[in-house]
C-alpha positions as CSV (number, residue, x, y, z in Angstrom):
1,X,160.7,129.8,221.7
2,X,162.8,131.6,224.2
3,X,166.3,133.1,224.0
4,X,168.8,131.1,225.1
5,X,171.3,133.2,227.7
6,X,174.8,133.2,227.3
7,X,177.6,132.0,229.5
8,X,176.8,127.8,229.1
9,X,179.9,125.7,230.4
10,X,180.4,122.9,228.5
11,X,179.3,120.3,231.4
12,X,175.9,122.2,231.2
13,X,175.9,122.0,227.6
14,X,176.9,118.3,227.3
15,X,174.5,117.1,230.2
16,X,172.1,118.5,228.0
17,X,173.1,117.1,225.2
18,X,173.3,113.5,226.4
19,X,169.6,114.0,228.0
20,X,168.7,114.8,224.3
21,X,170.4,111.6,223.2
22,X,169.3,109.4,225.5
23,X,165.5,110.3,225.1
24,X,165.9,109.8,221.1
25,X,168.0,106.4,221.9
26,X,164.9,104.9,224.7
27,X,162.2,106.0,222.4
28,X,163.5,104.6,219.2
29,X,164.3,101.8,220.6
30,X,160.8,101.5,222.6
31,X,159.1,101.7,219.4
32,X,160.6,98.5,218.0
33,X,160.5,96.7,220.8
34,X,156.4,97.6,220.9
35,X,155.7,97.2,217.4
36,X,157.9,93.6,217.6
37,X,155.8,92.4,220.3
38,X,152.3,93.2,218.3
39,X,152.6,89.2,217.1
40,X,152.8,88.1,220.7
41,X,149.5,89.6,222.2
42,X,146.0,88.7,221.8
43,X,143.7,90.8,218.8
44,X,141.9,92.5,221.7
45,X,145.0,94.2,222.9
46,X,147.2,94.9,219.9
47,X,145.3,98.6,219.2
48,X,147.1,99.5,222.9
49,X,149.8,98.1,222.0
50,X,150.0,100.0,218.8
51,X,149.1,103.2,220.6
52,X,151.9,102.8,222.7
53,X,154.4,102.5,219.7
54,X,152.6,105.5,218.3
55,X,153.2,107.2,220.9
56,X,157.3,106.9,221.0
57,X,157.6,107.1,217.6
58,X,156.0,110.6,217.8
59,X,158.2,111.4,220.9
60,X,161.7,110.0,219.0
61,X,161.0,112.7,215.9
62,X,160.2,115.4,218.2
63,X,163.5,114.8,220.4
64,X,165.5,114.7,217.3
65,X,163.9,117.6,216.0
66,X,164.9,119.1,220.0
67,X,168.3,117.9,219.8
68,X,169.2,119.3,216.2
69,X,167.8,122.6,217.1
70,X,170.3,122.5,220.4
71,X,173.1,121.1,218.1
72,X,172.6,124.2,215.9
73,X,172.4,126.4,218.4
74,X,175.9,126.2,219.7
75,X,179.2,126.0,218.4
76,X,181.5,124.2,220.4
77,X,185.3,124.6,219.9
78,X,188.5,123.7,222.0
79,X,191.1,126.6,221.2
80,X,195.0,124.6,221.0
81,X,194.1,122.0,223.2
82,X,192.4,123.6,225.9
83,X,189.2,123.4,227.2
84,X,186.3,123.3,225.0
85,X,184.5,126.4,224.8
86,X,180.5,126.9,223.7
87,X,179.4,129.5,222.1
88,X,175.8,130.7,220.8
89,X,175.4,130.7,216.8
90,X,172.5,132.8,217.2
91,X,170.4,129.8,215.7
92,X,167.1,129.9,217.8
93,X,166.7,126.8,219.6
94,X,163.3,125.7,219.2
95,X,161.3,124.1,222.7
96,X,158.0,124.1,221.3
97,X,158.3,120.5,219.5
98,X,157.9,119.5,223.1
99,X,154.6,121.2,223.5
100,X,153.6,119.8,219.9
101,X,154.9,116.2,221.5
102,X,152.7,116.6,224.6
103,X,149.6,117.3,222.9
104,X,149.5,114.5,220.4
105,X,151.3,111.5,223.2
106,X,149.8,112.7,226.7
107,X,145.7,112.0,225.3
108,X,147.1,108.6,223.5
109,X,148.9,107.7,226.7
110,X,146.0,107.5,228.6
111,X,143.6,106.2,226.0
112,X,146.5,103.3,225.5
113,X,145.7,102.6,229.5
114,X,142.1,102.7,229.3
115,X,142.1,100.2,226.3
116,X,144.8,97.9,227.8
117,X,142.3,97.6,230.9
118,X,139.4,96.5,229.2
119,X,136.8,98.0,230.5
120,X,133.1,98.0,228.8
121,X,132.3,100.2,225.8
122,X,130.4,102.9,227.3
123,X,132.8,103.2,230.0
124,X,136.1,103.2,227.9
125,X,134.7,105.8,225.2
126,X,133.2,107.8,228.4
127,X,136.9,107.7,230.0
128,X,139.0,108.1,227.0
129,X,137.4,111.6,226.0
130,X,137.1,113.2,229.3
131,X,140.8,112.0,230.3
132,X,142.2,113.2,226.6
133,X,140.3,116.4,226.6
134,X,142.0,117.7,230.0
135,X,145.2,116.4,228.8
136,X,145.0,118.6,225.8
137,X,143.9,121.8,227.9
138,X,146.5,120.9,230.7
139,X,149.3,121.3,228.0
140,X,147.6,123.8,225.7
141,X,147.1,126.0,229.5
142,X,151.0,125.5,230.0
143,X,152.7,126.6,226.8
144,X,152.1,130.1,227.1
145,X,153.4,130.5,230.5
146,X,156.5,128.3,229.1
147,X,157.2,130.9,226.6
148,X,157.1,133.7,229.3
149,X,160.0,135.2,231.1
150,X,157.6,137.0,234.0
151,X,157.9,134.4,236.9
152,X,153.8,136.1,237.9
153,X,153.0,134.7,234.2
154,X,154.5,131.5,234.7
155,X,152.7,131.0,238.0
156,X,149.4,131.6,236.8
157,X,149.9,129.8,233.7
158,X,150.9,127.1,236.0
159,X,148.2,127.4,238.0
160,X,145.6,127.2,235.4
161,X,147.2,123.9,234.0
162,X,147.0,122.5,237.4
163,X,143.3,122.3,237.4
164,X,142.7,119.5,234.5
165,X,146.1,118.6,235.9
166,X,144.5,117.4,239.0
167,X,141.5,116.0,237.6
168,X,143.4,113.5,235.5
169,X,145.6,112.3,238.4
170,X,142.8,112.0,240.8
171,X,141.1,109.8,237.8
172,X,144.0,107.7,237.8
173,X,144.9,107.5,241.3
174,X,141.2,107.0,242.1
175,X,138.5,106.3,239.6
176,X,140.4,103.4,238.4
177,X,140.9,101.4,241.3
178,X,137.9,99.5,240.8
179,X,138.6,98.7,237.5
180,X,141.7,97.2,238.3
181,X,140.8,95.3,241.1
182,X,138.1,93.2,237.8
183,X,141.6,92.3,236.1
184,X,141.6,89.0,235.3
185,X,144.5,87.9,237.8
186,X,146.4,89.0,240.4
187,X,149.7,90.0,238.8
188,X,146.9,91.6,235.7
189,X,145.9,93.9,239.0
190,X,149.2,94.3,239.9
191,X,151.0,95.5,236.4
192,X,147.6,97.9,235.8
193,X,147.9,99.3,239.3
194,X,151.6,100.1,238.4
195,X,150.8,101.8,235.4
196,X,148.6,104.1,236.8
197,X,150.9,104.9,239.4
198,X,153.7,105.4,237.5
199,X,151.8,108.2,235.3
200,X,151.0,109.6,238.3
201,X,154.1,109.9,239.7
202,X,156.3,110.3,236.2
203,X,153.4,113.3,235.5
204,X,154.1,114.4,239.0
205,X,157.7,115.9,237.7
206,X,156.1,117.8,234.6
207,X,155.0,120.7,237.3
208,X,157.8,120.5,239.2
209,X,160.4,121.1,235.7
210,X,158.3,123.9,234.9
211,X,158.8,126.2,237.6
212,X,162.4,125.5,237.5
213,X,163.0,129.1,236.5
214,X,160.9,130.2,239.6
215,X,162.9,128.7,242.3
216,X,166.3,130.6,242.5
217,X,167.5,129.6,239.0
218,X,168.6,131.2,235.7
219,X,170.4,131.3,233.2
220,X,172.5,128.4,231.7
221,X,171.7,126.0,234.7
222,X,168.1,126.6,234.5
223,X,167.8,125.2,230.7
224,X,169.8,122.3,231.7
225,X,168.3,121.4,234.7
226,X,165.2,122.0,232.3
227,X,165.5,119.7,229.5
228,X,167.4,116.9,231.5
229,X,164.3,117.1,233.6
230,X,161.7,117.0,230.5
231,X,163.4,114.2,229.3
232,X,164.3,112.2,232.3
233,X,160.2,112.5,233.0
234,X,159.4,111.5,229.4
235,X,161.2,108.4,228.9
236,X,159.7,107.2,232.4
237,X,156.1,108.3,231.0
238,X,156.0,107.0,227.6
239,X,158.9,104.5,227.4
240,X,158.8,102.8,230.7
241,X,155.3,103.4,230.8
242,X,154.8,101.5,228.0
243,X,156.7,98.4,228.9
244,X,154.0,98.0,231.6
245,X,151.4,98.4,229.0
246,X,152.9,95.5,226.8
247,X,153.6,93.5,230.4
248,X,149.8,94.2,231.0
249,X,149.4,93.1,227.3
250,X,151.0,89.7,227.7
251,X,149.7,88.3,230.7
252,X,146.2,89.5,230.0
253,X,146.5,87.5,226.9
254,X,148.5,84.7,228.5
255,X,145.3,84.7,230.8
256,X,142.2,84.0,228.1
257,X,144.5,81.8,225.9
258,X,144.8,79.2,229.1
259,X,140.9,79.8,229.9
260,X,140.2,78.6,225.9
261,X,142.3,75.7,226.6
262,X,140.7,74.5,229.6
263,X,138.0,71.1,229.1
264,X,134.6,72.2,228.8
């Protein structure tokens, strides 16, 4: 939990305060939408499905938690009919419900995958704790360079996380694409192909966030740029993500309900 610095205009303080508002309002609403659709998929794919809702719920009270502590954290006023002005309160605004987000959603997100695909035992409970260990020490390695105002810090906290970083892309990018080539029909390939390159890529903008402060920026425009980012990359990871889960979901199960119906 850094200090915020002084001097925010209200644009940056109101881009930031939308980017709060729309994660809360796409991962609210993803968890109904999840949870609704549990009914609609086969018993062999509701735990993923489930995970999936899980996993925005945890995200919605950790970005209301994120947007009350910026709410607190400010006072904003307009003096006679001028422009409005922001001030700090002095309130701390607390980042680390992101970090307490990440740890819990980023091993489920990939477990949710790894389910949704199907794969045999062995292989599944093989993948699912290798993939959510180095999640957890891939955000556990990047908080305490978060925290840190040295940029040297930051870079070799960020270099550290990089290295289960890599080894859960690679996995995805990789060591799945024979799994998804079994799925059980051509747009089943297509949707779990998707979804593993759409973690890669919305995980690609984690890194990129967190060295914001590295690059040239401070201050007021740094924190936005910061949490607009976070949340822009979190409601394509979790939210969007999960549609293609449920997609997955659906015509997996559309898929062995016909083959049950076919004549012997």
């Amino acid at each position: 939990m850094a200090p915020l610095p002084d001097g925010f205009s209200y644009a940056e303080w109101n881009a930031t305060y939308n980017g709060l508002s729309f994660g809360i309002a796409a991962m609210g609403s993803a968890t109904i939408f999840f949870w609704l659709q549990l009914p609609n998929v086969t018993k062999s794919y509701r735990t993923a499905l489930t995970i999936t809702g899980i996993v925005t719920l945890i995200a919605t009270y950790h970005y209301i938690r994120i947007f009350n502590s910026w709410s607190e954290a400010f006072t904003v006023a307009s003096k006679d009919g001028g422009d409005y002005e922001v001030t700090l309160t002095g309130a701390p605004f607390n980042d680390g419900y992101r970090y307490v987000d990440w740890l819990l959603t980023v091993p489920l997100l990939l477990i949710e995958l790894i389910l949704v695909m199907k794969l045999p035992q062995a292989e599944t409970v093989s993948l699912s704790w290798k993939l959510g260990l180095a999640s957890v020490l891939m955000v556990a390695l990047g908080y305490p360079g978060e925290i840190q105002e040295d940029l040297s810090v930051r870079w070799f906290w960020w270099c550290l996380s990089m290295i289960p970083f890599c080894y859960v892309v690679f996995t995805l990018a990789v060591g799945l694409a024979e799994a998804t080539s079994k799925q059980p029909s051509p747009a089943a390939a297509s949707l779990a192909s998707a979804a593993r390159y759409l973690t890669v890529l919305s995980w690609c903008t984690y890194p990129f966030v967190y060295m914001v402060k590295s690059v040239g920026l401070a201050g007021p425009a740094a924190t936005m740029y910061e949490q607009v980012g976070y949340s822009i990359a979190d409601v394509m990871a979790k939210a969007v993500f999960g549609v293609l889960i449920w997609a997955l979901a659906a015509e997996k199960s559309a898929v062995e309900e016909s083959g049950k119906l076919l004549p012997n």
